[in-house]
N, C-alpha and C positions, 0 to 999 in steps of 0.2 A: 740704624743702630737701635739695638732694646733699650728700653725704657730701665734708667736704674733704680734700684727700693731696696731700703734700709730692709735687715730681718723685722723691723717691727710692723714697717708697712706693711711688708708682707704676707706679716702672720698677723695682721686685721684684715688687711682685705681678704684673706682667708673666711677668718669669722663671719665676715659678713654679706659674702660672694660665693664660696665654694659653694659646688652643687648639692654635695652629701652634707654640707653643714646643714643648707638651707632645708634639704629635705628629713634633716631628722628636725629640725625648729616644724617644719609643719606637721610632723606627726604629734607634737606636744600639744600643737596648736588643738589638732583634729580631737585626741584625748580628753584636752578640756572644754572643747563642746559636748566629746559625746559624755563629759560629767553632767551634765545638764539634762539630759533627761528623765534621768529617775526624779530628780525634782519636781521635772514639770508635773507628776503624777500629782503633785500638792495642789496645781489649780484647774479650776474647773472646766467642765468639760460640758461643751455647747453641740446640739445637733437638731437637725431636720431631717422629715422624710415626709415623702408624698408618693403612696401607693396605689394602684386599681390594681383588681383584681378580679378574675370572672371563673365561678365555678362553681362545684355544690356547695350548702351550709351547714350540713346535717351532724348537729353541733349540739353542746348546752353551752349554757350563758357562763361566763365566769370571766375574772380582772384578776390580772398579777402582775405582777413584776418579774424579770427574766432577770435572775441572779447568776453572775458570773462565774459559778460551780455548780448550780443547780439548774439542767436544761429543760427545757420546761415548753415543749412543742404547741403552741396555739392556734387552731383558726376563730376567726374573728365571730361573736358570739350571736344567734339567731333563737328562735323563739320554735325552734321544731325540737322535739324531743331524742335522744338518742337509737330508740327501738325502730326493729327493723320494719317496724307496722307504717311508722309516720315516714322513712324517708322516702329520699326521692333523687333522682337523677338529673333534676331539671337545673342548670347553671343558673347561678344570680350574680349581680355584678354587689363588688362593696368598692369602697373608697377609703381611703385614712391621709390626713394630713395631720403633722403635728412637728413641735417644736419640744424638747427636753436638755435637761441639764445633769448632771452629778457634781458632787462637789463631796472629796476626800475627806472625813472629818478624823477619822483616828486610826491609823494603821498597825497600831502595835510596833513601832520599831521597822517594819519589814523595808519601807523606802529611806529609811534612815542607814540599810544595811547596802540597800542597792548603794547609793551612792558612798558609802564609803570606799564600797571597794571601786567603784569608777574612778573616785579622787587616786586610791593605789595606780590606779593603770595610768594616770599622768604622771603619776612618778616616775613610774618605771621607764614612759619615754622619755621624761627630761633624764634619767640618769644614763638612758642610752643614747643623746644624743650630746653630754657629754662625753663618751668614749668618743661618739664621733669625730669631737670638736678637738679631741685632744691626738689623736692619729693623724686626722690633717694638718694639725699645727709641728707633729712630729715630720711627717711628710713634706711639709713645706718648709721645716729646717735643714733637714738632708738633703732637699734641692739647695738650697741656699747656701749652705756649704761644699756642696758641687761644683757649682760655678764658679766660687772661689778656688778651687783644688784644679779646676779645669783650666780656670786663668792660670792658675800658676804654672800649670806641666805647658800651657802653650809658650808662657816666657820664659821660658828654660829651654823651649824646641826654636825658638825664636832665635835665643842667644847662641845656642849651639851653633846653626843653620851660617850665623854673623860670622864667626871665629871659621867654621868651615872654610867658608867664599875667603876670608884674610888667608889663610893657610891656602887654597887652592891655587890662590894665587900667587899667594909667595912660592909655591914649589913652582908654578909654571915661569916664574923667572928664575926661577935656578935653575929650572932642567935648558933656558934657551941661553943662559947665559954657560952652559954646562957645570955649572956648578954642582948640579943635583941629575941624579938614575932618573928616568922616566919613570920606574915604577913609583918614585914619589910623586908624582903629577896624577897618575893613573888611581892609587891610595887618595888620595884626594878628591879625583871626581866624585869616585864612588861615595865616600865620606860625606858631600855638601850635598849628592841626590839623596843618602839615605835620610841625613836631616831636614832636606827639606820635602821629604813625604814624611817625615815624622814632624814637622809644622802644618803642614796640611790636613794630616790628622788630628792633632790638635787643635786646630780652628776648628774641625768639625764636631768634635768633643764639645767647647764651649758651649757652641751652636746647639748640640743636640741637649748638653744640662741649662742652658737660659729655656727652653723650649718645655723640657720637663719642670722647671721652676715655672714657667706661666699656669700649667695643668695642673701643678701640684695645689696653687692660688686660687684656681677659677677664672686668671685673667683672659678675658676675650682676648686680646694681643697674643700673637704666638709668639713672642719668646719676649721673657725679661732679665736685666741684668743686677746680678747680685754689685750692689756699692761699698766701697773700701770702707770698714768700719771693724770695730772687734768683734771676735769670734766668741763662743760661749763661755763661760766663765768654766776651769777647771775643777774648781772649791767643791768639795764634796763634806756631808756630811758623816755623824760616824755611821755605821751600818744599823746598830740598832735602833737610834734616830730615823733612819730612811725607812727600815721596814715598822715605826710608828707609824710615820706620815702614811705610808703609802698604804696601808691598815686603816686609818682614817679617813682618806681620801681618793683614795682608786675608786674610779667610777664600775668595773669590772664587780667588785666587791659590792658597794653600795646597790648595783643593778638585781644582782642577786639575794642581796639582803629584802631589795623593793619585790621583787617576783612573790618570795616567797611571805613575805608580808601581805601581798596582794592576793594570794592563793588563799591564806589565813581567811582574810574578808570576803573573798568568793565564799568560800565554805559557809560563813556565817550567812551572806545572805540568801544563799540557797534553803540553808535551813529555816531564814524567817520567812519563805513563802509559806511554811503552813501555819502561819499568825495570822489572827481573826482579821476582818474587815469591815470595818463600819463606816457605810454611807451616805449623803442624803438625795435622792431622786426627787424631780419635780419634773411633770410634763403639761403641757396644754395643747388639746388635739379635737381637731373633727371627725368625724366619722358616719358613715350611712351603709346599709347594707340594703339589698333589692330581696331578700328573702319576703316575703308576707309573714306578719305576726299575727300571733296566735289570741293574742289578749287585743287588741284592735284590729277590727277587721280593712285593714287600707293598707296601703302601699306605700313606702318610701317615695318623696318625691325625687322622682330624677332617675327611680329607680333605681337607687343606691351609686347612681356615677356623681354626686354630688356632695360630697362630704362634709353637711350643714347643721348634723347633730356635735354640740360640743361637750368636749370632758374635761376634766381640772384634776391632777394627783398627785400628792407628794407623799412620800415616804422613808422611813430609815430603816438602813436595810445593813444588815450585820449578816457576814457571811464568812463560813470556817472549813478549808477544810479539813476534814480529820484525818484522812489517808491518804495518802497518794504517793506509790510506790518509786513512781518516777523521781520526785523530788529526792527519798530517800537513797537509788541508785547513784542520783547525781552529786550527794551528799562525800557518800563512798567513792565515788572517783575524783572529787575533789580535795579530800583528805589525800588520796593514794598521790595525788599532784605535790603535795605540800611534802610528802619525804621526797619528789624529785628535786625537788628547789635546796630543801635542806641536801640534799647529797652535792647540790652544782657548789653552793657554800662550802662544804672544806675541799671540792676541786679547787677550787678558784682560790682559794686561801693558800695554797701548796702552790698552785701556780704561781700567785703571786710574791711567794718568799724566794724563788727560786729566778723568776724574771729580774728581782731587784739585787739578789745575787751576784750573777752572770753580768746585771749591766755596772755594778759595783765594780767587779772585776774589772773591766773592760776599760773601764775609766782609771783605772788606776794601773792598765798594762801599759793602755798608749799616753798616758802624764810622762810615767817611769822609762818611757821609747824614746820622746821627743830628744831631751839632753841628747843619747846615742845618737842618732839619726842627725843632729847638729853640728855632733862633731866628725858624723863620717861627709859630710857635705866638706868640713874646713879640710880635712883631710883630703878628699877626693879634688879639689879647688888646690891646694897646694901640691900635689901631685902633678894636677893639669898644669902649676905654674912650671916647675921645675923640666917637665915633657916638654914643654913649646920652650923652654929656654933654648933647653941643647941642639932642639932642630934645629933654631934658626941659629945656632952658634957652629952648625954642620953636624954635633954629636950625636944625635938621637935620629932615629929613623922615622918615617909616617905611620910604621905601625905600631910605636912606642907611644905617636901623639893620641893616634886612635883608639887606642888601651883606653888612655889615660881624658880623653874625650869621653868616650863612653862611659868612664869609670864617673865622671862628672857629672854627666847627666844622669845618669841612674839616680844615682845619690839626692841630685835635686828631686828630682818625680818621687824618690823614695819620700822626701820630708815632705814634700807637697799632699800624699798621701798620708802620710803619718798626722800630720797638721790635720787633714780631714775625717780621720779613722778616730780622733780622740775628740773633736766636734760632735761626730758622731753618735759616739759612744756616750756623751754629756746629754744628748737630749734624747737619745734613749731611758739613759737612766733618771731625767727629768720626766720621761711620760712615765715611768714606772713606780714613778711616786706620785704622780698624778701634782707635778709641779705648779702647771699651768692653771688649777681649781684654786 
């Protein structure tokens, strides 16, 4: 037998089980790591390196710094002059070890821009992973009221199938007693086979909505059973009230308000890439080159595979760029993002007055259905009493009871449906005001 659980259980274990819940929870998660690295630009930045190299040196001396807009191509510095008189073709081996640091001192705003807009982009999946949260919990009401609506049409196929077999048999003693035509006996069989493949369909119906209520959940267990408790409440607000809330709290709205907010601070930080840069460098290094120098006549010991002369340098290093077309293209296509966002905005605004509409409606067709649908059940039930009186009184025929059998059960399935159609329609229009936020 399935496991039974209240709607609340349900729609927690949902929350906190479902697979598309869980996977929009870790895309918020992923967001707010990747908000963390425009920060990390704030602390410093450690490195080594240990090079040989064997080639010619035909170079002049010079030290710099290799600024990160400004490329600045170096071989390592030798004591032969640049003209064509002094060089030479002969390979010398160098060496370099060293250790260096950076450390961020003033960025103008520019990593202040990165991250705001990174912090935008966790918005935007938390407020997409509430629509998530709130589709699945919608999904997992309409199963849950499945099972109920399914229970109900099997105990009605169930009750039928009962009264059939009593009637089949009471004709089968009339027709040996001759009281009764055979053709009432014959009306009958057929009568308790068609109800009882209309209960066997119905257990499979149960079967198939417990089964969609476990996937609706996330439950490992293939099928669960909805437990006898109240169904949604009918109570509706007035409509201008509904389309408040659902203006204030539709995550659909809110996602799109976050995009285009996010696009905002894209823009902006695109634009602070060409804000100045102020840095401080510091390195400690050895180094040897196997060239021969010109101002002492000897040779590197080791022949420059040794890297035993040492250096020491710090520096502040302010770097700007002034142009750079790319940033400005990329400027330009990010504004041109920012009217798509504002256009999804009064989509989704139009959508959303029109969704709470239709579900407005909807709950207030099948409220205003149920009473009908109650009293065509008390009607179709006092028919069916009146049908079986007269047959078994000899007046009525089997296919006066049959009418009036079918006329019965329709009418049940009808309200069983009905009961379910205005369930339905409640937590429709509870996702469509975003009830559940």
């Amino acid at each position: 037998p399935a496991r039974r659980v209240t709607l609340a259980e349900a729609l927690a274990y949902a929350r906190a089980h479902q697979p598309a819940v869980v996977a929009a929870l870790s895309r918020v998660r992923a967001e707010q790591a990747n908000a963390d690295v425009p920060r990390a630009q704030y602390y410093p930045q450690v490195g080594v390196t240990a090079q040989f190299l064997e080639g010619t040196a035909n170079n002049t001396t010079a030290s710099y710094l290799a600024a990160p807009f400004v490329d600045l191509p170096r071989i390592g510095g030798t004591s032969f002059s640049a003209s064509s008189a002094s060089a030479t073709w002969k390979p010398s081996a160098s060496t370099l070890a060293g250790a260096g640091a950076r450390q961020e001192l003033f960025d103008f705003g520019r990593i202040a821009a990165q991250a705001a807009a990174a912090d935008a982009r966790v918005v935007v999946a938390s407020r997409a992973s509430d629509i998530e949260r709130l589709d699945i919990e919608l999904g997992g009401e309409e199963a849950f009221f499945a099972v109920h609506a399914a229970q109900s049409i099997l105990q009605s196929s169930e009750d039928a199938w009962e009264r059939a077999l009593v009637h089949r048999d009471f004709a089968q003693a009339g027709v040996k007693s001759g009281l009764r035509a055979p053709i009432d006996l014959t009306r009958a069989e057929a009568d308790l086979s068609r109800f009882d493949t209309g209960r066997i369909r119905a257990r499979g119906g149960v079967l198939a909505a417990q089964a969609v209520l476990a996937a609706a959940v996330g439950s490992p267990e293939l099928t669960l059973d909805a437990s006898d408790g109240p169904l949604a409440a009918t109570d509706l607000p007035a409509l201008s009230n509904a389309l408040q809330m659902a203006s204030n709290k539709d995550p659909r709205l809110r996602l799109a308000i976050a995009r285009l907010q996010g696009q905002e601070l894209e823009t902006r930080a695109v634009a602070a890439l060409l804000r100045p840069d102020l840095r401080l460098s510091a390195a400690i290094s050895g180094r040897a080159g196997g060239a021969a120098s010109s101002t002492a006549n000897e040779e590197a010991s080791g022949s420059g595979t040794l890297p035993n002369v040492p250096n020491w340098d710090a520096a502040l290093v302010l770097s700007w760029p002034l142009f750079d077309p790319t940033i400005n293209a990329r400027q330009r296509a990010s504004r041109a993002a920012e009217e798509v966002e504002r256009a999804e905005i009064d989509l989704v605004k139009r959508e959303l007055v029109s969704s709470v509409e239709r579900a407005y409606v909807d709950v207030d067709v099948g409220r205003r259905a149920l009473p009908s649908l109650r009293h065509e059940l008390e009607a179709a039930r006092a028919n069916y009493a009146q049908a079986e009186a007269r047959f078994k009184a000899g007046l009525g025929t089997s296919v006066e009871l049959a009418d009036a059998e079918a006329l019965r059960i329709d009418a049940e399935i009808r309200l069983a449906l009905g009961v379910f159609d205005l369930a339905k329609a409640r937590a429709n229009f509870g996702r469509a005001i975003a009830e559940g936020l």
